[in-house]
N, C-alpha and C positions, 0 to 999 in steps of 0.2 A: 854411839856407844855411851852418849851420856844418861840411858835411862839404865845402864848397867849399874852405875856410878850410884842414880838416885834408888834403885831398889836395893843396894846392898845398904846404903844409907837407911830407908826406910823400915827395912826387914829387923838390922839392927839395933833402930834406937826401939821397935817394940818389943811387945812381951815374948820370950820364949820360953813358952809354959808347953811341955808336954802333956799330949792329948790324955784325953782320959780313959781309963780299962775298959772291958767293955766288947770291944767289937772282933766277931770271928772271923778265922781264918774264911777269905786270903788277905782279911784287912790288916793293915801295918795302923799304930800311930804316927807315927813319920812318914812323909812325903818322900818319895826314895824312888830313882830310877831304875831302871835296868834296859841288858844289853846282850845281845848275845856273839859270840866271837865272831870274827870277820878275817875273810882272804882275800887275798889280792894275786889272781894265779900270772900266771906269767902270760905276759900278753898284752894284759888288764891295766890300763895307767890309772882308775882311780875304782873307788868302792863308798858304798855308803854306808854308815856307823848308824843303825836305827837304834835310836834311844824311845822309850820306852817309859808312861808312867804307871807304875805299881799302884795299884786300888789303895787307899788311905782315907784314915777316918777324918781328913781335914781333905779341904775342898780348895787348894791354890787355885789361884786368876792367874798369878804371873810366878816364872821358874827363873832364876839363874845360876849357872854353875859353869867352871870352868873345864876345860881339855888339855890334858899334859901330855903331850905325844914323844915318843925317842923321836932320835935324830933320821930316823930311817922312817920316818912318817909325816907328813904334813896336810893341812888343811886344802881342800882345793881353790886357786886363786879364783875360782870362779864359780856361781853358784854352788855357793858353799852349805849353803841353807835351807833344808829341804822341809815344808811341814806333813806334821801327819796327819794335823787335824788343825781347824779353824785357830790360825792366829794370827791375831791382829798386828801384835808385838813379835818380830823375829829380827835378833838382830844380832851379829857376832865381831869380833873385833880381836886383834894380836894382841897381846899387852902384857910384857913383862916374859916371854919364854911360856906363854899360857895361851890358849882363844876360849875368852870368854864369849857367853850364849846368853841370851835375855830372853824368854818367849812368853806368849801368854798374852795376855792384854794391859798394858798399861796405861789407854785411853779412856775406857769408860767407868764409873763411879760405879755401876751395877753390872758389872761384868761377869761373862759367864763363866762359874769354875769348868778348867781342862778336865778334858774327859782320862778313866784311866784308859793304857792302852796305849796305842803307837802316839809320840808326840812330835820328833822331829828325826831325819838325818840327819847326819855330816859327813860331806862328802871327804873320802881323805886320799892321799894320793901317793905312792913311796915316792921319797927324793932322789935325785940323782948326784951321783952314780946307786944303782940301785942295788938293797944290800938285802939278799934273802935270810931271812929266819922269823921266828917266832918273839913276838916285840907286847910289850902291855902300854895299853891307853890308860891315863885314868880320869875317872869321871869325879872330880872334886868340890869344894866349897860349897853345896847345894844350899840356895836360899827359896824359899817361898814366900807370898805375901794371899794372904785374902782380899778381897773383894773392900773390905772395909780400910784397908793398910796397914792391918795389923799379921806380923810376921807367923807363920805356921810352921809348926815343927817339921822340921827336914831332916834326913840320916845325915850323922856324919861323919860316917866313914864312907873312905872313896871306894865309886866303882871301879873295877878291875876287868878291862876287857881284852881277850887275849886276840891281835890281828896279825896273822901267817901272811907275810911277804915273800912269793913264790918265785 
């Protein structure tokens, strides 16, 4: 978890200059995920939460962003981490009432930017005793970094994903 540690550092001490005008729809200037709702029927002990990158006019190597789950949700103790596309960097960890998620590549100096499109799971599982209804995940802190280690505009408002516990 400590390359979580060094990309929020990294991200941080550089520029956060929003991109520039310009590019059409479906392009964002901000780097920004998406999600679509998730159930968990009865029956079902876990589900996976595909996160998702939105086309953007910057080109991230490496993502990280945290998971705030209600109490009636939790991360799977085991393979938790599912990619969706080539990544070298995947790595997640509890910390602080949050799991943070690091992905992308954080080994090589010319790395290749993530494609948009399916990026990773997370597997999530209801706790026990299991407690039905309709619960919000949300997808927060989103940082990016380039290729170069200079930090890329990221949304920052949180994802809101809505998961039916059946």
């Amino acid at each position: 978890m400590r390359r979580c540690v060094a990309l929020g550092v990294l991200v941080l001490a550089g520029a956060c200059g929003g991109g520039g005008g310009g590019g059409s729809p479906p392009l964002s200037t901000a780097v920004r995920l998406t999600a679509a709702p998730l159930a968990l029927g009865t029956g079902t002990s876990a589900a996976q939460l595909d996160l998702a990158l939105a086309n953007s006019n910057d080109a991230p190597v490496l993502v990280q962003f945290a998971l705030v789950l209600p109490t009636a949700l939790a991360v799977a103790p085991t393979d938790a981490l599912v990619p969706g596309q080539v990544l070298p960097t995947l790595d997640g960890a509890q910390k602080g009432g949050r799991y943070l998620v690091v992905c992308g590549d954080a080994q090589n100096r010319t790395a290749t930017p993530l494609r948009s499109g399916p990026l990773l799971g997370v597997r999530l599982v209801a706790t026990s005793p299991r407690q039905p209804g309709t619960y919000t995940v949300l997808v927060q802190d989103l940082l990016a970094a380039r290729s170069d280690g200079s930090a890329a505009a990221a949304a920052t408002e949180p994802l809101a994903v809505r998961v039916t516990v059946e």
